[in-house]
Backbone bond lengths (Angstrom), bond angles and torsions (degrees), N, CA, C in turn:
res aa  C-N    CA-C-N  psi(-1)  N-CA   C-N-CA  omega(-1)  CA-C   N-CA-C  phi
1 X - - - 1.456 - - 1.541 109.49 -
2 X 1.387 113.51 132.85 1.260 116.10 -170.29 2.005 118.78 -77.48
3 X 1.282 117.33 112.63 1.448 105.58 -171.22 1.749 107.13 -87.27
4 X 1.630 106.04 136.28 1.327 144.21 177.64 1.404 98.34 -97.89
5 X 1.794 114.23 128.73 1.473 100.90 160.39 1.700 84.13 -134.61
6 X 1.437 109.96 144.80 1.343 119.80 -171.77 1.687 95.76 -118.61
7 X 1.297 111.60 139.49 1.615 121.71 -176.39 1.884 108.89 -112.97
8 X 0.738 119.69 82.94 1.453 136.34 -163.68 1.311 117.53 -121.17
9 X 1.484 112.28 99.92 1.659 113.23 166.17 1.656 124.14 -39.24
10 X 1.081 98.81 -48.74 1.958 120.30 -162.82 1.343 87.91 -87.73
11 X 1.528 100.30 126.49 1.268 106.84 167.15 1.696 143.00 -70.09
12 X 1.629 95.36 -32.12 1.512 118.77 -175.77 1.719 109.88 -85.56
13 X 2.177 116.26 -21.33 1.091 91.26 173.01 1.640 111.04 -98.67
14 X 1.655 114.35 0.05 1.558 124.23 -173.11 2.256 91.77 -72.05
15 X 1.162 108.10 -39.69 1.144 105.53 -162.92 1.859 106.65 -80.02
16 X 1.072 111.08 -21.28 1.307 112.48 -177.50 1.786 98.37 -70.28
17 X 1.414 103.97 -60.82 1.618 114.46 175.00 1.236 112.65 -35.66
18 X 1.364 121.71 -42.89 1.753 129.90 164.83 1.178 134.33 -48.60
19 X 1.586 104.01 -31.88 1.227 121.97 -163.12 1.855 111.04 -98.77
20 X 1.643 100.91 -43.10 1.728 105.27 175.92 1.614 111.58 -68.06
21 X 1.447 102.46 -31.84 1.763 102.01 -164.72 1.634 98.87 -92.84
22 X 1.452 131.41 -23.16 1.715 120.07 152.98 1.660 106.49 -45.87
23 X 1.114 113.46 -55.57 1.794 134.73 -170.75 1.321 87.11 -48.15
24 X 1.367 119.85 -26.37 1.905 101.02 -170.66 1.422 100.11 -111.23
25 X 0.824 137.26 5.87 1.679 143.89 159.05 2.203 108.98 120.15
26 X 1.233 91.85 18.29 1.760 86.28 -156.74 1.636 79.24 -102.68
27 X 1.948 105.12 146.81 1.100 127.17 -157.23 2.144 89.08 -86.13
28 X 0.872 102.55 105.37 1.757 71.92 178.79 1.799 119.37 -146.46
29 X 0.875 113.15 143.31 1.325 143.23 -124.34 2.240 97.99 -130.44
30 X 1.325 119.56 121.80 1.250 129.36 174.68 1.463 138.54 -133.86
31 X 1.154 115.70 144.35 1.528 124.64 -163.63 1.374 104.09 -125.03
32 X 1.414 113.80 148.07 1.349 125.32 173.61 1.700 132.79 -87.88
33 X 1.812 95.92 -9.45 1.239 108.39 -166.64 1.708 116.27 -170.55
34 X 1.334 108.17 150.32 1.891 101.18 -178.69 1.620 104.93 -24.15
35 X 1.245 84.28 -68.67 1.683 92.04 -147.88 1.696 127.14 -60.18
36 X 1.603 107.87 -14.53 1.145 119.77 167.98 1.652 122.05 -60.19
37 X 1.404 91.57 -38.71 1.359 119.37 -158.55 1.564 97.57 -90.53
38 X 0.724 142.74 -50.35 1.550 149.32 161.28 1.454 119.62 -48.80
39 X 1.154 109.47 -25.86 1.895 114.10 161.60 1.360 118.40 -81.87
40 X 1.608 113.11 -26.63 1.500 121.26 170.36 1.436 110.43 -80.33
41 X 1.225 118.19 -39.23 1.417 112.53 168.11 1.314 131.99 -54.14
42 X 1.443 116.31 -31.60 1.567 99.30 177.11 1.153 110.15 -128.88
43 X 1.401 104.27 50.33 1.607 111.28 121.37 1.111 121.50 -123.48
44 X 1.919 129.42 -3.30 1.150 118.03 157.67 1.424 98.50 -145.22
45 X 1.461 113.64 143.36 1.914 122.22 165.22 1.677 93.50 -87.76
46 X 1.643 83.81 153.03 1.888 92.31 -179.14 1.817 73.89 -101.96
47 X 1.634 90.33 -176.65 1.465 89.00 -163.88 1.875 97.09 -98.46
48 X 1.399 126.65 13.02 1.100 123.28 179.21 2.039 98.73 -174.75
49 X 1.382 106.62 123.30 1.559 116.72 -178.23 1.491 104.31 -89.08
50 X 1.534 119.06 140.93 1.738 111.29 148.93 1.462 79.47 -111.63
51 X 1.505 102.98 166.50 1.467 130.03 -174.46 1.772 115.62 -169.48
52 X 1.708 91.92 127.04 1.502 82.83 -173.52 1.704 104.76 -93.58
53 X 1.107 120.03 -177.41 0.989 124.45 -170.47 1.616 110.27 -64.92
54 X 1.893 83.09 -102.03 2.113 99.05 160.14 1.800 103.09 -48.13
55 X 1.374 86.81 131.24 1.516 104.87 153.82 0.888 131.62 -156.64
56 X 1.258 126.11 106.37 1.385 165.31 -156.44 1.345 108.41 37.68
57 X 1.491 155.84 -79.27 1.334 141.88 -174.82 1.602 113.13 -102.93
58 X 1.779 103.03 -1.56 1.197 112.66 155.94 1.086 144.86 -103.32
59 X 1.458 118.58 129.35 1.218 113.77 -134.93 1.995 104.85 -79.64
60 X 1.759 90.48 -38.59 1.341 97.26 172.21 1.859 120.89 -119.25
61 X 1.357 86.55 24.13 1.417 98.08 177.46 1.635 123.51 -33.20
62 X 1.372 108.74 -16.06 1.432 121.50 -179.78 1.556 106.03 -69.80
63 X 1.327 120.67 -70.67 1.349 143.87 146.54 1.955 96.86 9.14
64 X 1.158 94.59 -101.01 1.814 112.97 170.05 1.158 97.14 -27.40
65 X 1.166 150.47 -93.81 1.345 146.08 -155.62 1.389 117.26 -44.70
66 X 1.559 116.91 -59.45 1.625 124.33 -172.80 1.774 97.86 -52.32
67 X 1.931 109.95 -49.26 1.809 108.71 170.30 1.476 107.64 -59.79
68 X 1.257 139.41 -24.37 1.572 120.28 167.50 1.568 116.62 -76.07
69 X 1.091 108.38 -33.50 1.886 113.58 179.79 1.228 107.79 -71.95
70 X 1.575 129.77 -15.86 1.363 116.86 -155.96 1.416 88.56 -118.05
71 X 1.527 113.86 -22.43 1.970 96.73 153.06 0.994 123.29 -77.09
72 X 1.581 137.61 7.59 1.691 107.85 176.98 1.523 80.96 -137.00
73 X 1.226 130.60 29.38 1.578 146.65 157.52 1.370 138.60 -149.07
74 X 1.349 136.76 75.36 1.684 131.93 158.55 1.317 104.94 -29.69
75 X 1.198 134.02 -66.85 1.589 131.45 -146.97 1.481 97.20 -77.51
76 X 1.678 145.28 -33.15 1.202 124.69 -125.20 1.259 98.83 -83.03
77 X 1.474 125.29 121.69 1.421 114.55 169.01 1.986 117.93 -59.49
78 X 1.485 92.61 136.82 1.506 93.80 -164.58 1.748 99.12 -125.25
79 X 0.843 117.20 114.52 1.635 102.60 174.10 1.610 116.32 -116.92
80 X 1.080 118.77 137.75 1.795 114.48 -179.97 1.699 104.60 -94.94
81 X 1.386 86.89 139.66 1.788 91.69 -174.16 1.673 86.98 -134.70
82 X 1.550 117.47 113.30 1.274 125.19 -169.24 1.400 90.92 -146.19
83 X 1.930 98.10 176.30 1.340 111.21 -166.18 1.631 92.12 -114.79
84 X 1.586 107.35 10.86 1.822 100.95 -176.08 1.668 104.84 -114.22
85 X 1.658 96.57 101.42 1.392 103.23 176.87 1.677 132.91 -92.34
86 X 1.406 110.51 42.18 1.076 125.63 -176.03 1.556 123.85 -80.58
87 X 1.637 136.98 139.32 1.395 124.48 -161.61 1.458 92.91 -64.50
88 X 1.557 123.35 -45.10 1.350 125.57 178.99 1.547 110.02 -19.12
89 X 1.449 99.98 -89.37 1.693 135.66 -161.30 1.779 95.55 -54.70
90 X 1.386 117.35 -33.71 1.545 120.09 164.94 1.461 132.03 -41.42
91 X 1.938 108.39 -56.78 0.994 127.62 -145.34 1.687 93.95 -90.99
92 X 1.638 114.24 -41.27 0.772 117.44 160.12 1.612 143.77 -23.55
93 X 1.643 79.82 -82.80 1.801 96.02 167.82 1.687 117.82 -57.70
94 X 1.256 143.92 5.28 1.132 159.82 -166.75 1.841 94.61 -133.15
95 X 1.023 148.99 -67.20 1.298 142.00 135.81 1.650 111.24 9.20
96 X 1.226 105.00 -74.76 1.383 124.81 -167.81 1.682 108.28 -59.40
97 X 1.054 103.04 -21.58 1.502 115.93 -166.62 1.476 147.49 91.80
98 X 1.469 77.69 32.63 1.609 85.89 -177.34 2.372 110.65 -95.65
99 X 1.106 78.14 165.12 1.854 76.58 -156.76 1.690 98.86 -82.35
100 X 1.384 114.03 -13.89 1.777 112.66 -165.31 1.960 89.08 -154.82
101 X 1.749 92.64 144.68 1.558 91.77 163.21 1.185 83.60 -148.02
102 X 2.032 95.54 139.17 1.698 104.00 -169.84 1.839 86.61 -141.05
103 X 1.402 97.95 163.67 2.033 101.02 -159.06 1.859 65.57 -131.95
104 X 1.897 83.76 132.71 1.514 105.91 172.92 1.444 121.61 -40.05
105 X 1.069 126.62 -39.07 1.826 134.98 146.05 1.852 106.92 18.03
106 X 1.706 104.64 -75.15 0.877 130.56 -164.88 1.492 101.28 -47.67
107 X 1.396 93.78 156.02 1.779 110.77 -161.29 1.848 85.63 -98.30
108 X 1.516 102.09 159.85 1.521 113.50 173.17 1.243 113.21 -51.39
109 X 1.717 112.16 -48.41 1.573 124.82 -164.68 1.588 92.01 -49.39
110 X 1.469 114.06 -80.37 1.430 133.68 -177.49 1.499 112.26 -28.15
111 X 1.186 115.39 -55.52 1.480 122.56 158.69 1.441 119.14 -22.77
112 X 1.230 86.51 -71.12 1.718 95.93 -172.13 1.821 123.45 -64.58
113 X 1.267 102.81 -33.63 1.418 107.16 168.22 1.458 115.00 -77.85
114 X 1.070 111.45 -55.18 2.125 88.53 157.11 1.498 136.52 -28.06
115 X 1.069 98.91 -68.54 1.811 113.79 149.51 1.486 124.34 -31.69
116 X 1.573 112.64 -56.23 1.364 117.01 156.90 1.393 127.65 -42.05
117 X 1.837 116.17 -63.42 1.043 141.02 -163.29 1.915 89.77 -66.56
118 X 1.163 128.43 -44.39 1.700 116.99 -179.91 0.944 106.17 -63.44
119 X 1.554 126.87 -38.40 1.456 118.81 -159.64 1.367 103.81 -79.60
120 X 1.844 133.56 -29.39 1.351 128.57 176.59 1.577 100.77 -69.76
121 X 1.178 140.95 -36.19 1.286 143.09 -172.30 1.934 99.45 -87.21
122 X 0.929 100.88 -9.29 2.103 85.19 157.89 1.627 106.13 -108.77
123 X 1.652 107.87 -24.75 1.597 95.56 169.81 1.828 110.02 -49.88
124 X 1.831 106.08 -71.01 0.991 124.87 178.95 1.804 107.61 -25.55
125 X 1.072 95.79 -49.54 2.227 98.24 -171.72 1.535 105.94 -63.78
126 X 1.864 126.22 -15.93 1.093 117.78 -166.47 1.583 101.49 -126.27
127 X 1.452 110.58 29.92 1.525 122.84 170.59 2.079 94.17 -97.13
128 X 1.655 82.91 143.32 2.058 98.44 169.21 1.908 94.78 -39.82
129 X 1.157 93.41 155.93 2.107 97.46 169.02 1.247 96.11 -79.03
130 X 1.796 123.98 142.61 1.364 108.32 168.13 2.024 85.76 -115.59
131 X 1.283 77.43 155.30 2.156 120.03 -176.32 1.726 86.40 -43.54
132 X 1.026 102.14 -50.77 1.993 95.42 -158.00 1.844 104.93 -82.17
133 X 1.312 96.95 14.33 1.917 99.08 -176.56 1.456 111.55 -121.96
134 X 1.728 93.31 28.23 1.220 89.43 -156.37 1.872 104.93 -122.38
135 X 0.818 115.53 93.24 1.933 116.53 -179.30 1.994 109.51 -70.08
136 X 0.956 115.32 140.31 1.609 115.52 -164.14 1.963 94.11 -140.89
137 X 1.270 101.10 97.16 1.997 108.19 175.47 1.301 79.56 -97.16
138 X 1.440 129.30 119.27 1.520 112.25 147.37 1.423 123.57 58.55
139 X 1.075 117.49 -142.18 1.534 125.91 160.29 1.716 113.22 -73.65
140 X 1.235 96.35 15.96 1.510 93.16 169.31 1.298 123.02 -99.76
141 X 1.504 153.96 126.97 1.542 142.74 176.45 1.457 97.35 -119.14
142 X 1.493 119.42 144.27 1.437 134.97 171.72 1.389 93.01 -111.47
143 X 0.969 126.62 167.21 1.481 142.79 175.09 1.920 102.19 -142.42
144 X 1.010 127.11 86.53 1.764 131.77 174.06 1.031 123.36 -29.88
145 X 2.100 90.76 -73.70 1.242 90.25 168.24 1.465 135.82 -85.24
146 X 1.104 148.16 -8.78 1.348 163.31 146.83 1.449 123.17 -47.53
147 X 1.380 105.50 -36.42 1.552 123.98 172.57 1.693 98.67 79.72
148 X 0.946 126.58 48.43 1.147 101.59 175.44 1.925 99.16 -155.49
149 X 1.598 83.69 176.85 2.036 87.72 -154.71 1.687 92.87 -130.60
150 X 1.329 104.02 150.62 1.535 114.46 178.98 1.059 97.88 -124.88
151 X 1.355 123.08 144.59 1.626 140.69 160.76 1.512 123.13 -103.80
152 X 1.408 140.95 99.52 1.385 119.91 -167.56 1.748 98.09 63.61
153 X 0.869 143.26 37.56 1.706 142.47 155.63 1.698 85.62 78.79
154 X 1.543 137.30 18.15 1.476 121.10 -179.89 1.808 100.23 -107.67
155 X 1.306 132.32 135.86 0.780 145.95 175.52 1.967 115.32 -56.79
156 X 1.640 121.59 95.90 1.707 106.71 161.90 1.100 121.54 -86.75
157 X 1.348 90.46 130.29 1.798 105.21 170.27 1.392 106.19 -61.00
158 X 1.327 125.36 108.36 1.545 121.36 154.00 1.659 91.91 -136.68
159 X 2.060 85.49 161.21 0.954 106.79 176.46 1.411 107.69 -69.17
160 X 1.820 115.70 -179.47 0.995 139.27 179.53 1.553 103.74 -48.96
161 X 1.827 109.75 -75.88 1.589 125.92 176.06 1.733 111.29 -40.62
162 X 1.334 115.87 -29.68 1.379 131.14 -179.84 1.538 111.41 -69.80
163 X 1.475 114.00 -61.74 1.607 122.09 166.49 1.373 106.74 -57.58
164 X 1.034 136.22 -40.33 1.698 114.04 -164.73 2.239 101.03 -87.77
165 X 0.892 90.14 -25.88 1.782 94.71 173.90 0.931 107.78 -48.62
166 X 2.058 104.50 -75.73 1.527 100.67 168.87 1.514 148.26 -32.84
167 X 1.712 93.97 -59.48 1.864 99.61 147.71 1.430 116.61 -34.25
168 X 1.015 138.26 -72.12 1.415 142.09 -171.40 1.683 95.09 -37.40
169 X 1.367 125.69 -43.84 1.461 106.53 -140.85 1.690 92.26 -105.46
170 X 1.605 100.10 -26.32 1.598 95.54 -179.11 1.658 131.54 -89.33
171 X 1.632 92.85 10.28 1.544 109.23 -161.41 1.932 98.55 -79.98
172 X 1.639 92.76 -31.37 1.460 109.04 -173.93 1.630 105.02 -120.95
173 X 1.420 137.72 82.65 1.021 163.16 -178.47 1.761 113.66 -51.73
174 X 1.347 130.73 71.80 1.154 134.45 -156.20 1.704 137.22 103.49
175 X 1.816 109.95 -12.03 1.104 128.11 152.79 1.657 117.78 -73.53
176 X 1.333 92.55 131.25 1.928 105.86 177.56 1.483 91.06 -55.76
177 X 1.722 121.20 145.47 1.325 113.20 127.86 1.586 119.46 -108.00
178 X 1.069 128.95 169.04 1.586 121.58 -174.39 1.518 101.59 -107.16
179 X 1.551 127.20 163.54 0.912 134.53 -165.10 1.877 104.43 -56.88
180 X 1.548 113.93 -38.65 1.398 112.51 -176.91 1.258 118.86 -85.34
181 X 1.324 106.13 -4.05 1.729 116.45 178.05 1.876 97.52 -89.98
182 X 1.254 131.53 -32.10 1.584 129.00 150.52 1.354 119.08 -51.79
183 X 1.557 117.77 -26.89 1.655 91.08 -150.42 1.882 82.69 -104.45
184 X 1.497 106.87 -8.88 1.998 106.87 169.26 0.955 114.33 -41.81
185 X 1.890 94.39 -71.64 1.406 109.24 -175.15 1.292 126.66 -51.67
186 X 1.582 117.99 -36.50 1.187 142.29 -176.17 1.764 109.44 -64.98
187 X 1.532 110.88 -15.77 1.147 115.25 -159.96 1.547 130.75 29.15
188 X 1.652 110.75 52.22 1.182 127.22 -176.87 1.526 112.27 -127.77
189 X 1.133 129.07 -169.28 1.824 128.37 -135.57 1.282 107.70 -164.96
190 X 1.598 119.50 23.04 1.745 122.76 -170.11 1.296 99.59 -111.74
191 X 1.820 99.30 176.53 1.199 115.12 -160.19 1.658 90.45 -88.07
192 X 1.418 110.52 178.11 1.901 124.94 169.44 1.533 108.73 -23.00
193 X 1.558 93.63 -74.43 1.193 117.31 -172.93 1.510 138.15 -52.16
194 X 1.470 92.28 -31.57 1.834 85.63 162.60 1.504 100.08 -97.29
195 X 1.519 148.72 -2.23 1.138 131.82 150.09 1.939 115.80 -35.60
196 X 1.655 102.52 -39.33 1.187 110.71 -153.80 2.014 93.45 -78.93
197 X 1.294 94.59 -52.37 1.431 96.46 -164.96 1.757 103.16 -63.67
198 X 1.522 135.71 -0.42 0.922 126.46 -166.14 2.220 93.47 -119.16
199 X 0.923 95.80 26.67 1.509 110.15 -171.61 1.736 92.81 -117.18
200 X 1.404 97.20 -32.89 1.406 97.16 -155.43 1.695 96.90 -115.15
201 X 1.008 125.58 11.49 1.411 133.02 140.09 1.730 117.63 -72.93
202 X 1.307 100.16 -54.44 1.375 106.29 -178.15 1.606 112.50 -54.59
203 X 1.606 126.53 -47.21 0.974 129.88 179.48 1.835 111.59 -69.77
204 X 1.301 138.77 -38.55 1.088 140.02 131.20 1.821 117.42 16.50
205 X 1.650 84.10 -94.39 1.514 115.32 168.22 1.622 115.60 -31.89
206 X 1.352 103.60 -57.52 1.498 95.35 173.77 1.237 123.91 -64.09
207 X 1.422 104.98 -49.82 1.350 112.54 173.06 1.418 137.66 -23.95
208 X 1.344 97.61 -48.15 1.467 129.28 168.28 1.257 111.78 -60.94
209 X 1.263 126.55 -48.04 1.326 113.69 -177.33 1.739 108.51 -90.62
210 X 0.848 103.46 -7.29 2.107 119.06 178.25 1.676 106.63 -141.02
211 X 0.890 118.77 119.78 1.506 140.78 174.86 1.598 100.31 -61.94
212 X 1.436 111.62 -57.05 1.559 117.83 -161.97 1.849 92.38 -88.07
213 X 0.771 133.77 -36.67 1.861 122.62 -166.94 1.702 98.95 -32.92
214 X 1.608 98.61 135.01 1.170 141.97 174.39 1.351 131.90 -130.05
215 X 1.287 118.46 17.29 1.483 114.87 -151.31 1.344 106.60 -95.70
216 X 1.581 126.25 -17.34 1.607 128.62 173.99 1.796 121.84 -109.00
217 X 1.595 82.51 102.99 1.460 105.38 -169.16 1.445 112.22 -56.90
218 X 1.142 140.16 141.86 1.516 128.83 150.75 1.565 106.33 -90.33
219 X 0.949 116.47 139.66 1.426 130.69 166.97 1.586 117.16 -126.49
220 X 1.420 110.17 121.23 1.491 115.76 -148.27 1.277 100.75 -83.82
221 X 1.193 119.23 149.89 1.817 123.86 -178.88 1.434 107.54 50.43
222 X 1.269 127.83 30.17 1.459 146.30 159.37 1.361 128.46 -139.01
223 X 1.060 133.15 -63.96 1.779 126.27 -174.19 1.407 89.17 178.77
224 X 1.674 95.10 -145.46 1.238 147.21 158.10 1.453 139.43 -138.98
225 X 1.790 104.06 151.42 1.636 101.09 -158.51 1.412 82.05 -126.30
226 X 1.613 98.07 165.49 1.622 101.34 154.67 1.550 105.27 -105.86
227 X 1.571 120.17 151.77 1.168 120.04 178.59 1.919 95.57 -117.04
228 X 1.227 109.45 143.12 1.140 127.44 152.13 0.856 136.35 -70.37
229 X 1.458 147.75 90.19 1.683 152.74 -162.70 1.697 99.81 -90.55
């Protein structure tokens, strides 16, 4: 049974959240505040967090938490379910590393298939790689279904929004994409500018694992390409 731990100031809407997602078979488990929740954590990860932002005298206490889960976890799917729907407070919490940001709005149904949809996409990450999911630029490897990218046979950490960009640019090896042709594929909703800074994470990343990588062109008053060396 899959464990849910929900981080919820309010008691009456943390307990409702308790109550629909047991109703759907998920083991799940709630806290009122960082610090509760952070003593349960390390001694056990649930296998997927919601977390609201503010909690209780903190303002972004949400924030803190998703940066404590995402140090003693890469994989844990983390999603923020808050009442602050700002592009700011968005870009952020997705920044931070969380895999989904959803504003209390959202209906239970909707809820729950998000939740679903992570949990088939961490099944999917812990299936064998199969041959036909597999894109090969050079020293580049994509993995589709797995989501994940090798450099020189070394594994980069990128995010989700990070892997599908890349896809976008390496699927077509010397074609421009434009900043809105990333954020399609990317199936994301930001302005230019964090297109740019999330271009320039990705290139980072490689970097790190290769000193010399060059392979993502900027092309000015157009996009970006990948070039094949």
């Amino acid at each position: 049974m899959k464990k849910i731990a929900i981080i919820e100031d309010e008691p009456a809407i943390r307990e409702n959240y308790i109550e629909m997602l047991s109703l759907q078979g998920y083991q799940v488990s709630g806290f009122a505040d960082r610090a509760s929740a952070e003593v349960a954590f390390k001694n056990a990860l649930p296998d997927l967090a919601i977390v609201d932002i503010g909690l209780g005298h903190e303002i972004d206490g949400g924030f803190l938490l998703c940066q404590t889960l995402r140090s003693l976890s890469k994989t844990l799917p983390i999603i923020f379910l808050t009442a602050r729907d700002s592009e700011i407070d968005t870009v952020c919490g997705l920044r931070m590393g969380a895999d989904d940001y959803l504003t209390k709005d959202i209906s239970l149904a909707h809820l729950a298939a998000r939740i679903g949809a992570l949990f088939r996409r961490m099944e999917a990450l812990a299936q064998p790689a199969d041959a036909n999911a597999l894109i090969t630029r050079g020293q580049l490897t994509l993995d589709t279904q797995r989501m994940q990218v090798f450099w020189q046979q070394q594994l980069v950490d990128l995010t989700v929004t990070e892997f599908w960009m890349l896809h976008s640019l390496a699927q077509r090896p010397g074609h421009v994409k434009s900043r809105n042709d990333l954020m399609s594929d990317a199936k994301i909703y930001v302005d230019d500018s964090t297109i740019t800074s999330h271009v320039k994470r990705i290139r980072k990343k490689f970097v790190a694992l290769d000193s010399t990588f060059d392979c993502i062109d900027t092309v000015y008053g157009m996009g970006y390409r990948w070039e094949q060396h």
